[in-house]
C-alpha positions as CSV (number, residue, x, y, z in Angstrom):
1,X,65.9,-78.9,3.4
2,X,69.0,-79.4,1.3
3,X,70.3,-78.9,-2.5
4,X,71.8,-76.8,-4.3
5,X,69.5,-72.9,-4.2
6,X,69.2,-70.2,-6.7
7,X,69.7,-67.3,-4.4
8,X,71.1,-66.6,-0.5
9,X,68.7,-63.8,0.9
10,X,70.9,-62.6,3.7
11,X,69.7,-60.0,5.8
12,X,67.7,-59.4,9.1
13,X,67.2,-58.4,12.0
14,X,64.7,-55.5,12.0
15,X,61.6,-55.3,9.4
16,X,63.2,-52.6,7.6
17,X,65.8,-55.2,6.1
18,X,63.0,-58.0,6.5
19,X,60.5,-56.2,4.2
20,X,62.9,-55.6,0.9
21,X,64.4,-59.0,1.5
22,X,61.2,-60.6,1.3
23,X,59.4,-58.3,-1.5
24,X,63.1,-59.0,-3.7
25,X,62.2,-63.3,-2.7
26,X,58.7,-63.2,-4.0
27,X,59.5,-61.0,-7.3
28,X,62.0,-64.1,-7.7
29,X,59.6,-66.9,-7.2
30,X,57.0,-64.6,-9.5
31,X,59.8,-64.7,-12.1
32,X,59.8,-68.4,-11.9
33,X,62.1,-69.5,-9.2
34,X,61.4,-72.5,-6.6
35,X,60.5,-70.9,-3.3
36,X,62.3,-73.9,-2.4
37,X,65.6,-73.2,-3.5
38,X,65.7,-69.7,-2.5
39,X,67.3,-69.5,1.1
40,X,67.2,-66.6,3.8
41,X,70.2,-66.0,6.4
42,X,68.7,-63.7,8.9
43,X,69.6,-63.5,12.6
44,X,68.7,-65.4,15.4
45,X,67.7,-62.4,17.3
46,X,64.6,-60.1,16.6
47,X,61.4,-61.1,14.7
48,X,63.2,-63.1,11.6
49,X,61.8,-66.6,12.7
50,X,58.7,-64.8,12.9
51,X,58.7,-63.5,9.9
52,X,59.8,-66.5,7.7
53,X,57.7,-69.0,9.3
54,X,54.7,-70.3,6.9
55,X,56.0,-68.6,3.8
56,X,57.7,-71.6,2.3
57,X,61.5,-70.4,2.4
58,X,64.0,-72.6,3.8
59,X,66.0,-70.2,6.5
60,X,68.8,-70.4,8.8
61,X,69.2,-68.1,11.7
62,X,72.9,-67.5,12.9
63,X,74.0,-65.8,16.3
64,X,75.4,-62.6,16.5
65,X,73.9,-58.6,17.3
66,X,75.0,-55.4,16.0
67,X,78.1,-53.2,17.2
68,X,76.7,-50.3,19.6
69,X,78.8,-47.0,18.4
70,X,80.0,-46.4,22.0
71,X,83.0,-45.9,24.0
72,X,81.8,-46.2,27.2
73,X,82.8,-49.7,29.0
74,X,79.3,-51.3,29.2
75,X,79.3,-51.2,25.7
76,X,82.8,-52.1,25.0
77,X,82.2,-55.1,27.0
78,X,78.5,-56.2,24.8
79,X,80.9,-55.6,21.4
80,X,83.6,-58.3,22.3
81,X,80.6,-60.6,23.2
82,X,79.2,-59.2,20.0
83,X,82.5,-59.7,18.0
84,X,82.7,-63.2,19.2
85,X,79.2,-64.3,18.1
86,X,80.3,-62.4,14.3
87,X,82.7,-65.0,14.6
88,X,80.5,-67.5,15.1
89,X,78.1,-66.5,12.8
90,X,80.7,-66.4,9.7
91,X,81.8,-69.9,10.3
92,X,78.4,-70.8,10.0
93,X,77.5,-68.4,7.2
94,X,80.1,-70.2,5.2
95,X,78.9,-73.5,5.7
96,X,75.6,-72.6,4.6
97,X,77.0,-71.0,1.3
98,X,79.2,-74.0,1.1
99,X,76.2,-76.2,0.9
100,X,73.8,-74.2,-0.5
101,X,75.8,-74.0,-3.4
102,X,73.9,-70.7,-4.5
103,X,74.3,-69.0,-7.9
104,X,73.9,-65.6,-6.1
105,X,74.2,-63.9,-2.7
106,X,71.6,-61.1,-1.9
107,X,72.8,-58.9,1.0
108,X,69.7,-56.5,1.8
109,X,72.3,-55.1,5.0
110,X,72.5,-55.2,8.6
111,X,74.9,-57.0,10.9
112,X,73.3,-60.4,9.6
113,X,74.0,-60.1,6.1
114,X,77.8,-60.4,6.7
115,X,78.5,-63.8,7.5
116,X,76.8,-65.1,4.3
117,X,78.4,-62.2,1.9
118,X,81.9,-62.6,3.3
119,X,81.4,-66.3,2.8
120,X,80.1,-65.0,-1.3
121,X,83.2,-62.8,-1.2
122,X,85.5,-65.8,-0.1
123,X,84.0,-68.3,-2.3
124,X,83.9,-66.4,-5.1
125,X,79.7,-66.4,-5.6
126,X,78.3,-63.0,-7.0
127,X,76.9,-61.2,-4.3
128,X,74.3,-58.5,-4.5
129,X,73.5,-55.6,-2.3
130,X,69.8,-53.9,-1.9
131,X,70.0,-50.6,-0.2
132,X,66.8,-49.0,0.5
133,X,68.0,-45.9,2.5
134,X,69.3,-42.6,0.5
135,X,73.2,-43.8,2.5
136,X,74.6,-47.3,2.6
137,X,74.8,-49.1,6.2
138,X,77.9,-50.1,7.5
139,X,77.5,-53.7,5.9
140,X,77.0,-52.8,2.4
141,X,79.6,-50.0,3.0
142,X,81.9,-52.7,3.6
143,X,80.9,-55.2,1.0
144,X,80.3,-52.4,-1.6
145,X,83.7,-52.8,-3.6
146,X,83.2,-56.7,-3.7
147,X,79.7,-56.4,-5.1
148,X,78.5,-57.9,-8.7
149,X,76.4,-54.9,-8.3
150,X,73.9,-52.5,-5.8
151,X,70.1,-52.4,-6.2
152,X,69.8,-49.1,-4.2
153,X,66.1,-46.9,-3.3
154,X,67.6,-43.9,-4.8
155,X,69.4,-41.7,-7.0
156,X,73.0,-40.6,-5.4
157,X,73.5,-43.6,-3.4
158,X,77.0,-43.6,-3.2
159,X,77.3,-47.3,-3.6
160,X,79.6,-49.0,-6.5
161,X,77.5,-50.3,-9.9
162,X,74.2,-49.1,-8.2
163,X,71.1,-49.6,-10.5
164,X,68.5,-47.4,-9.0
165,X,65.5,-49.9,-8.8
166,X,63.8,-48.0,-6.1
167,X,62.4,-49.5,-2.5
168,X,60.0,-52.1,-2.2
169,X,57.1,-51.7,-0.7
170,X,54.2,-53.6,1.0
171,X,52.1,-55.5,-1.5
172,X,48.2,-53.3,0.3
173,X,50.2,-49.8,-0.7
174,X,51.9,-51.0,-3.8
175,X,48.4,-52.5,-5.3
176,X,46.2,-50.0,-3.7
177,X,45.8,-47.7,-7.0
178,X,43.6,-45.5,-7.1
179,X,42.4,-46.3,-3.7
180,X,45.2,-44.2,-2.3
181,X,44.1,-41.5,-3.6
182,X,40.4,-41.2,-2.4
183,X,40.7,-39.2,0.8
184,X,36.7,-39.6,1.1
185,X,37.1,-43.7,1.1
186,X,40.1,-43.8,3.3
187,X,38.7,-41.7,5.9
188,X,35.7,-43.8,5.9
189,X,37.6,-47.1,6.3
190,X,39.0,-45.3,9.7
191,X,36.2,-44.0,10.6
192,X,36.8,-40.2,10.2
193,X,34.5,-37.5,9.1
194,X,34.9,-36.8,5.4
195,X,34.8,-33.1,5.2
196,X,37.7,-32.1,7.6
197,X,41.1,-31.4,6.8
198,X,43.2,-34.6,8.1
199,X,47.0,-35.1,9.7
200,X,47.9,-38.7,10.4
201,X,51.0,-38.9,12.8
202,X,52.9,-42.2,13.1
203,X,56.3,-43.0,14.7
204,X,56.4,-47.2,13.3
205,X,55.3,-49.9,15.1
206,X,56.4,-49.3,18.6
207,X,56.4,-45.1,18.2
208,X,57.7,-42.2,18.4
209,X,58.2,-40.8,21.9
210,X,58.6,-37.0,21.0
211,X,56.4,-37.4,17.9
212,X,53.6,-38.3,20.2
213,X,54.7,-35.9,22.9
214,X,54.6,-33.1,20.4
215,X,51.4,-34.3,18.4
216,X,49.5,-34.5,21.4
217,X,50.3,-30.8,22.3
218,X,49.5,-29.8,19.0
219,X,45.5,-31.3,19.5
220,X,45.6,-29.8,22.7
221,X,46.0,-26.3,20.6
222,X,43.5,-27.5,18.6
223,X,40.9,-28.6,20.5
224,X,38.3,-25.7,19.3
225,X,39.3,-27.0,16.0
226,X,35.6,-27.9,13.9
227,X,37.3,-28.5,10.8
228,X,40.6,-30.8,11.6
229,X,41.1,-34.7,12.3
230,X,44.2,-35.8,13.5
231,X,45.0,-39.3,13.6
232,X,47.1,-40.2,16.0
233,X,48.6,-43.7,15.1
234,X,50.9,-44.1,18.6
235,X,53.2,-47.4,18.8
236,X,52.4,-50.1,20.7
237,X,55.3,-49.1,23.7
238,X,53.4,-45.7,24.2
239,X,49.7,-46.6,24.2
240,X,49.7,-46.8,28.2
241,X,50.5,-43.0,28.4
242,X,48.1,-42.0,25.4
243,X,44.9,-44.5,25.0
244,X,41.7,-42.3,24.5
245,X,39.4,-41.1,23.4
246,X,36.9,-43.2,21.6
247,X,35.7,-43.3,18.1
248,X,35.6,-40.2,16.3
249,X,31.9,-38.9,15.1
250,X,31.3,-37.0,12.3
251,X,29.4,-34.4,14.6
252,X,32.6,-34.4,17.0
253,X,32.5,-30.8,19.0
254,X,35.2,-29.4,18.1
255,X,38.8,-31.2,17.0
256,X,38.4,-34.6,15.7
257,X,41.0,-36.7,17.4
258,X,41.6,-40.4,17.3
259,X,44.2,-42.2,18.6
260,X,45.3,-45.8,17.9
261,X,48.0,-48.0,18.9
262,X,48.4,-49.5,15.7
263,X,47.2,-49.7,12.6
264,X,47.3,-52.2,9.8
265,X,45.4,-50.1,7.0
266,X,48.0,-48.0,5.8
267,X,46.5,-47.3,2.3
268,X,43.8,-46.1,4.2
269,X,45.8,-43.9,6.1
270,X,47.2,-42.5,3.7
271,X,44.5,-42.1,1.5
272,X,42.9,-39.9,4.3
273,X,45.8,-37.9,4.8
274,X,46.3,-34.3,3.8
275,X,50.0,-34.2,5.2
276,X,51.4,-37.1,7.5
277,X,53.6,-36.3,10.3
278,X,55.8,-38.7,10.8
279,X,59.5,-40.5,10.9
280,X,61.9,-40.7,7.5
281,X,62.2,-44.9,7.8
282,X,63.3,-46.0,4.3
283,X,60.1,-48.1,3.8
284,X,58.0,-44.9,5.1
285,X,59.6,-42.3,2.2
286,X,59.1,-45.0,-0.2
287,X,55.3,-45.6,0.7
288,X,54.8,-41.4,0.9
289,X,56.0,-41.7,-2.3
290,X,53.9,-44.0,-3.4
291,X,50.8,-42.9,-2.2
292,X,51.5,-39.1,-3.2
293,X,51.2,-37.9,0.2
294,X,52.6,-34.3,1.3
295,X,54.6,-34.9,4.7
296,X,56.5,-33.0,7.7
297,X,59.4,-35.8,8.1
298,X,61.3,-35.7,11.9
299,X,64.2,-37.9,10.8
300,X,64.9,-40.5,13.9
301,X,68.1,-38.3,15.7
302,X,71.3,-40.7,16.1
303,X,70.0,-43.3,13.4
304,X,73.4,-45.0,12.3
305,X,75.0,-43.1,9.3
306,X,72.0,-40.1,10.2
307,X,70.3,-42.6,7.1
308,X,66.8,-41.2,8.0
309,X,68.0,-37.4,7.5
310,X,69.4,-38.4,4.0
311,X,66.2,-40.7,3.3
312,X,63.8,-37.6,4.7
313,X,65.9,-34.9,2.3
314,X,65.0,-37.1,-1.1
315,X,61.2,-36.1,-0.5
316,X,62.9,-32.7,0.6
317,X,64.5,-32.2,-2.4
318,X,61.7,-32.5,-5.0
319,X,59.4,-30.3,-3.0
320,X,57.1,-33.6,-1.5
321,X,58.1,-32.8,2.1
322,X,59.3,-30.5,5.0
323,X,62.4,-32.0,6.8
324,X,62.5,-30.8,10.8
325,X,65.3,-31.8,12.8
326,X,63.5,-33.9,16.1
327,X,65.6,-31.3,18.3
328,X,63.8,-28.3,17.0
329,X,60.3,-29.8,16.4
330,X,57.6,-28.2,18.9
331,X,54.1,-28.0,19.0
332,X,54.0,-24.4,18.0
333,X,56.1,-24.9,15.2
334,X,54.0,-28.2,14.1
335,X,51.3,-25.9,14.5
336,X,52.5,-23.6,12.3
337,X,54.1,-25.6,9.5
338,X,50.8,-27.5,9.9
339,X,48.7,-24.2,9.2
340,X,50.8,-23.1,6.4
341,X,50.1,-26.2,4.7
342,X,46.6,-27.2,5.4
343,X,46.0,-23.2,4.0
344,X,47.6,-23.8,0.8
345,X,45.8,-26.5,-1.0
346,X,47.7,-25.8,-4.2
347,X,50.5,-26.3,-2.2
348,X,49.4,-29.4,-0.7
349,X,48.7,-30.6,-4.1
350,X,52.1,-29.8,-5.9
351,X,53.7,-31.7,-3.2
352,X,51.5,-34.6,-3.3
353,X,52.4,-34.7,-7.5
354,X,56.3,-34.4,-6.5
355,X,55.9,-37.2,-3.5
356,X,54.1,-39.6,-6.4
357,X,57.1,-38.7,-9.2
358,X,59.5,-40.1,-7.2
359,X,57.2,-43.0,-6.1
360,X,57.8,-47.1,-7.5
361,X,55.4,-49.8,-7.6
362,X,58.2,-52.3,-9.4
363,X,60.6,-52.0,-7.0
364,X,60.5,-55.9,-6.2
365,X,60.7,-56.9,-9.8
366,X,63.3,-54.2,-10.9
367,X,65.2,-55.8,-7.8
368,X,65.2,-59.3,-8.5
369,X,66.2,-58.5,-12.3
370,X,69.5,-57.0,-10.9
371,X,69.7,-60.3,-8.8
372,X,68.8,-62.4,-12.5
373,X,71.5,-60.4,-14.2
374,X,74.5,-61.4,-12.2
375,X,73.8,-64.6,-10.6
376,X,76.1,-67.1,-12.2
377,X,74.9,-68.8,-14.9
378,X,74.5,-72.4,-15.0
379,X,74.7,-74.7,-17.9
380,X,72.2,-77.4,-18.9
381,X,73.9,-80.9,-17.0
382,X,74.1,-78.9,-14.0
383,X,77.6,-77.8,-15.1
384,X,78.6,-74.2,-13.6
C-alpha cells in the first residue's frame, strides 16, 4: 500500500515495545485517523509479523537484531553481523520515510525504531518518542535530544520535553472497571475458592525460572495451608518441569495450589489477587497499577539499563509494592514478606489505594495527543 501516511510507528521487536506501539495506533485511528495511512516499522525478527497481521496497518519489517552488551569474542563477532544489518536496515528505513512521506515519526524504542527515526532526524520529520519504562533504552537515549517531544510512563523519566502520559495498557485491564476489583468474581472465573487469601505469581509469557523455583518452595511450605491459594501462572518454557496438579476445589485439603502455563484472563487474575508476585516489566507495573493490586516485584537481574529495577521502585516509592533484588529472593523470605502482608489487611489495602493512584486508563489517548501536537501540519491543497 502506497501514499503519503499520517504517522511512522517504529518500534518492535518484543511485545513490550509492540503493545504501546499498537495501543498509541488505535487511540490515533479512534481520534480519526485512516488505519490506512498509519504505518509500522517493526523488525523482521520476533513476533512483529505476527502481531500486525489482520489489524489493517500497512507494515514493513527491516533486518537487523539488537547489540549484546558483551566483550567476549562470540559476541563481538554476532555485533559486526548485527552492525551490518543496522546498516541495512537504515537504508531501508529511509526509503520508507522517503515514501511514506509521514507528518510524524513515533519511535516506541528498541533496536528497530532507529532506522525509521534517524531517517525523521535526517529528513527533518518530527519524531516522537514513547517510553514506558521509569529509564529510557538505549534508542530513545540516543534520539532523545532530536525529539519534537517524549510521551514517557512516568514521572522523572529523564528524557528531553517528556509529557508524562502514563503506559498503555491492554484494552481487558484498561476496560475491566470495577471488575478488577471483585476478588470473589475473579477467583471464580479461575476457578479458586472464594474465601482464601490468594498470591498469583507470574514471570510473562515464557516465565520466570527462579520466580517459579522459589514459588514452588514456598507451596511446598505451605502445604498444611487451609486458608491460602496460590496461583501459579508458570510460562510456557517451564511448564515441562512444573505441570500439576489439577483443578483446585473449594474443599482442597490443605493449600490450594494451581498451576497454569498461561493465562489470558488477566483482569481476573488480578481481581483475585491479594498481592502478586511477580517481575517489574513496564506493561506489568502499569497494569498493578491499574488494577490496584499490592505486589512483591523481583526486577529481571541484568535487564538493559537495570529498567525493571527503576520501573519496580515507582510502585516502591508510593508504598504499592515491595522491591526484592532476584539474588536475595528465597522461599523463606517470600514466605515471610508474604506472611507480613497477607496479616495486615490494612496494609494490603493502603497499598492497593497507592498502586491505583498511580494507575492510567488514557494512556493511549494522552499518547496519541502528544503525537497530534507535533506532527507537521498540513495545509488544505495538500501543501506542507
Amino acid at each position: 500500500m502506497t501514499g503519503e501516511r499520517y504517522a511512522v510507528v517504529a518500534g518492535g521487536g518484543t511485545a513490550g515495545h509492540l503493545q504501546p506501539a499498537l495501543a498509541i495506533a488505535e487511540a490515533l485511528v479512534d481520534a480519526g485517523h485512516p488505519r490506512e495511512r498509519i504505518e509500522f516499522v517493526g523488525s523482521a525478527r520476533g513476533q512483529d509479523r505476527s502481531t500486525l497481521e489482520g489489524r489493517g496497518f500497512p507494515f514493513t519489517l527491516l533486518p537487523g537484531r539488537g547489540i549484546v552488551r558483551s566483550l567476549a569474542p562470540r559476541q563481538l563477532a554476532a555485533n559486526l553481523a548485527a552492525a551490518a544489518g543496522l546498516v541495512v536496515a537504515c537504508a531501508r528505513g529511509l526509503g520508507v520515510v522517503l515514501r511514506a512521506r509521514p507528518r510524524v515519526v513515533v519511535s516506541v524504542g528498541g533496536y528497530a525504531s532507529l532506522p525509521a527515526s534517524l531517517a525523521a532526524v535526517v529528513l527533518g520529520v518530527p519524531l516522537v518518542l514513547v517510553n514506558v519504562d521509569a529509564v529510557p533504552g538505549a534508542a530513545n537515549r540516543l534520539l532523545g535530544r532530536f525529539a519534537r517531544a517524549s510521551a514517557v510512563g512516568w514521572e522523572g523519566c529523564p528524557l528531553p520535553r517528556a509529557v508524562v502520559t502514563g503506559t498503555p495498557v491492554r484494552d481487558e485491564i484498561a476496560g475491566a472497571g470495577d471488575a478488577l476489583h471483585d476478588a470473589a468474581a475473579g477467583r471464580t472465573v479461575l476457578g479458586l475458592p472464594t474465601d482464601r487469601a490468594t498470591v498469583v505469581a507470574f514471570g510473562g509469557s515464557l516465565g520466570a525460572r527462579h520466580v517459579n523455583r522459589v514459588v514452588a518452595e514456598l507451596a511446598v511450605r505451605w502445604k498444611d495451608r487451609h486458608d491460602r491459594t496460590i496461583y501459579h501462572i508458570v510460562g510456557r518454557r517451564d511448564w515441562d518441569d512444573y505441570a500439576g496438579p489439577g483443578p483446585a476445589r473449594p474443599d482442597a485439603d490443605g493449600l490450594c495450589l494451581v498451576r497454569v502455563p498461561y493465562e489470558d484472563r488477566m483482569a481476573a487474575a488480578y481481581a483475585a489477587a491479594d498481592v502478586m508476585v511477580c517481575r517489574a516489566g513496564a506493561m506489568t507495573v502499569a497494569e498493578l497499577a491499574v488494577a490496584g493490586v499490592p505486589s512483591v516485584l523481583v526486577p529481571l537481574p541484568g535487564a538493559p539499563g537495570d529498567h525493571q529495577t527503576a520501573n519496580a521502585r515507582v510502585l516502591e516509592r508510593a508504598g504499592a509494592a515491595l522491591v526484592v533484588a532476584d539474588g536475595d529472593l528465597d522461599a523463606s523470605l517470600l514466605d515471610s514478606e508474604l506472611d507480613a502482608l497477607l496479616g495486615d489487611p490494612d496494609r494490603l489495602a493502603a497499598m492497593g489505594r497507592a498502586a491505583a493512584s498511580l494507575g492510567r486508563t488514557d494512556a493511549a489517548a494522552a499518547g496519541a495527543r502528544v503525537v497530534e501536537a507535533n506532527a507537521r501540519a498540513v495545509a488544505h491543497g495538500g501543501r506542507r
